[in-house]
N, C-alpha and C positions, 0 to 999 in steps of 0.2 A: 589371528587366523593362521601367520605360517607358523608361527609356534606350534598350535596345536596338529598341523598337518607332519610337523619335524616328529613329535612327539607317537603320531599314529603310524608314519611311515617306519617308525622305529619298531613295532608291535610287528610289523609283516615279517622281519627275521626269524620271527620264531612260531610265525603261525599254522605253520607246517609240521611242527611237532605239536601244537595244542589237540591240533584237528585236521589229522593225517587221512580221515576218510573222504576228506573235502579237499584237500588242497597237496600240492609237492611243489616243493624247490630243484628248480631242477639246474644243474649245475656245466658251464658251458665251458670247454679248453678255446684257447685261441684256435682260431679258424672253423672250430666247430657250427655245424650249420644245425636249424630247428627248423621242418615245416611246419606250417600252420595253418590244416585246410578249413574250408565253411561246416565240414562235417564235425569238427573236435567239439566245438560246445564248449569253451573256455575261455577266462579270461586272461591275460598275461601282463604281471606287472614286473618293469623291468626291477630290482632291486640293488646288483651294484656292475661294477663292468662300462663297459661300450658294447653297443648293438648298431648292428648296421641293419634296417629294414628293409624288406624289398618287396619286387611282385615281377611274377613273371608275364613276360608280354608279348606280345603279338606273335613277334620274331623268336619268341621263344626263348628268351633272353631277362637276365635279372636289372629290372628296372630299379635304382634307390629310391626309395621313397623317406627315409630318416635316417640320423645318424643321433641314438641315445645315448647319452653318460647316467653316472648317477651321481649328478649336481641336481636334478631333479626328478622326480620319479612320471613314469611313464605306461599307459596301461593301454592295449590292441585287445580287443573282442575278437573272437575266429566267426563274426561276419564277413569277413574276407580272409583270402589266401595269402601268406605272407612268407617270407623265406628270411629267415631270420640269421644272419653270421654274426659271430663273436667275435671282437676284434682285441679283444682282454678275455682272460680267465672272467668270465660273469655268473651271475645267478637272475634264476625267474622266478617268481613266485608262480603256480600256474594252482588257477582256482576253476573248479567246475561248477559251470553253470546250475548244473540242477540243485547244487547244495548254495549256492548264491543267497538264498532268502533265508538259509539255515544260518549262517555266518552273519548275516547283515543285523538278526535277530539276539546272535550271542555278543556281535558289536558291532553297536548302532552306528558308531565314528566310521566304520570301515564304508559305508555309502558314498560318504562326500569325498571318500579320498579315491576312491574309485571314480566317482564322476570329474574328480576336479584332474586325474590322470588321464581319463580320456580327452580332456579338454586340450592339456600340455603338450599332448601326441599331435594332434590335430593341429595347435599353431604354430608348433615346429616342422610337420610335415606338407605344412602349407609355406612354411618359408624355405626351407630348403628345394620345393618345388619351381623356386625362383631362378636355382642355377638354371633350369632349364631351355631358360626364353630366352637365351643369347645362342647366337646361330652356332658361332667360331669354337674350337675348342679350347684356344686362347683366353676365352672372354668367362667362357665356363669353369677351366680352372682361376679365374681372381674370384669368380663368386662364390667357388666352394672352398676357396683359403680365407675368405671372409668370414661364411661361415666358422671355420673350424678355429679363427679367431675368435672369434667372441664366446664359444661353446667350450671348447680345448686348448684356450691361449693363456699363458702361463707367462709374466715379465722376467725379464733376466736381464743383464748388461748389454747385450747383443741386439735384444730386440724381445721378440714376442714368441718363444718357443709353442710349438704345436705337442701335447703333451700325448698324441697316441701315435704309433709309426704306423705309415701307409706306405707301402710299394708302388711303385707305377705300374703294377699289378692292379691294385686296387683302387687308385684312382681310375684309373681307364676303364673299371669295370662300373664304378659310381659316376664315373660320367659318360656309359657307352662309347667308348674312345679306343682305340689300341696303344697301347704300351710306348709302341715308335711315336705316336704321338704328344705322349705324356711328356714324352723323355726330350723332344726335341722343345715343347714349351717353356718345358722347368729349366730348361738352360738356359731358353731366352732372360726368362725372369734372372737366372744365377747373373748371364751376364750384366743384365740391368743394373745388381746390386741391389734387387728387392727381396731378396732369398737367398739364404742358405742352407743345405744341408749337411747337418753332423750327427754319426749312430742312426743314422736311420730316422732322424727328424726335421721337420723342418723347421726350420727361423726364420720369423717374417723381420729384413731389416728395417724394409721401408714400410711400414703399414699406409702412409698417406698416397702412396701411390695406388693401392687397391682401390683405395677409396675415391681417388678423383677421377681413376677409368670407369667404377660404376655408380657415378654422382646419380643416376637414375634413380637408385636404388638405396640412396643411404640411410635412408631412413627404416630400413628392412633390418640394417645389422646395427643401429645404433644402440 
């Protein structure tokens, strides 16, 4: 079954020149932003890159809702609003609904990989909805370098490099935080000796300390 889903997800590269009346790739710089309103009528399958998801809310403010790679492919319906930033150079496949039954009919594979991507979206951004439930923003940042362990960790001599750079810009903005905030945590951790940062990444030293500050929860990132 993932054989065959490797094999179909491989077909989306170029489904956009087979059948350009139906679909476009659309092609994202870093930092580049995509709306996504309920009026578009579209599907979006992530295809390579990092994508940060979002929604705006109350406060009028960009809520995270996921953080996509392409280690696995990932697919948003525009039944919701979504604010979509690149965090890598990435690409989207963007498929229109109305020709949906047209495509599904020239290939019949394309169904299941579509539904099994809406599936992927959904348990990732249900787990990453987990940073949320700790009050501190202390506690917030272990759970979203947990996250970005097991998603974007990469071994090396040092420890466990985080493979995309985040600013404390952009953490404070995925975890509703300010920046003076970020900056004053990540220190604490520097001094702990459970992190490092070099180029603009981080190095988790100590992973086992994330892990026994949120033993509630280990079984979320295992």
């Amino acid at each position: 079954m993932i054989k065959n889903l490797i094999i179909n997800f491989n077909m989306l590269n170029y489904l956009h020149e087979l059948y350009p009346n139906s679909c476009k790739l659309v092609v994202l710089n870093k930092k580049d932003v995509l709306s996504i309103t309920q009026s578009s009528f579209n599907v979006y399958i992530i295809i390579s890159g990092v994508i940060q998801v979002g929604k705006l809310n109350l406060k009028n403010k960009i809520t995270t809702l996921a953080l996509l790679n392409n280690k696995h492919y990932y697919v948003l319906l525009s039944n919701n609003e979504y604010h979509i930033k690149s965090l890598t150079t990435s690409s989207i496949l963007v498929i229109k609904i109305v020709n949906l039954s047209f495509l599904i009919t020239k290939i019949p594979k394309l169904l299941p990989l579509i539904l099994n991507g809406i599936h992927q979206y959904q348990l990732l951004s249900e787990e990453f909805s987990l940073i949320y439930q700790y009050k501190t923003t202390y506690r917030k940042i272990l759970g979203l370098l947990l996250f970005l362990i097991k998603y974007f960790g990469n071994n090396i001599p040092q420890g466990i490099r985080i493979s995309i750079r985040l600013s404390q810009t952009d953490i404070a903005q995925m975890l509703s935080s300010t920046r003076v905030s970020i900056n004053r945590n990540l220190q604490i951790l520097q001094k702990l000796k459970s992190i490092q940062i070099m180029k603009g990444k981080i190095i988790i030293i100590n992973p086992i300390y994330f892990i026994q500050m949120n033993q509630g929860n280990i079984s979320s990132y295992s």
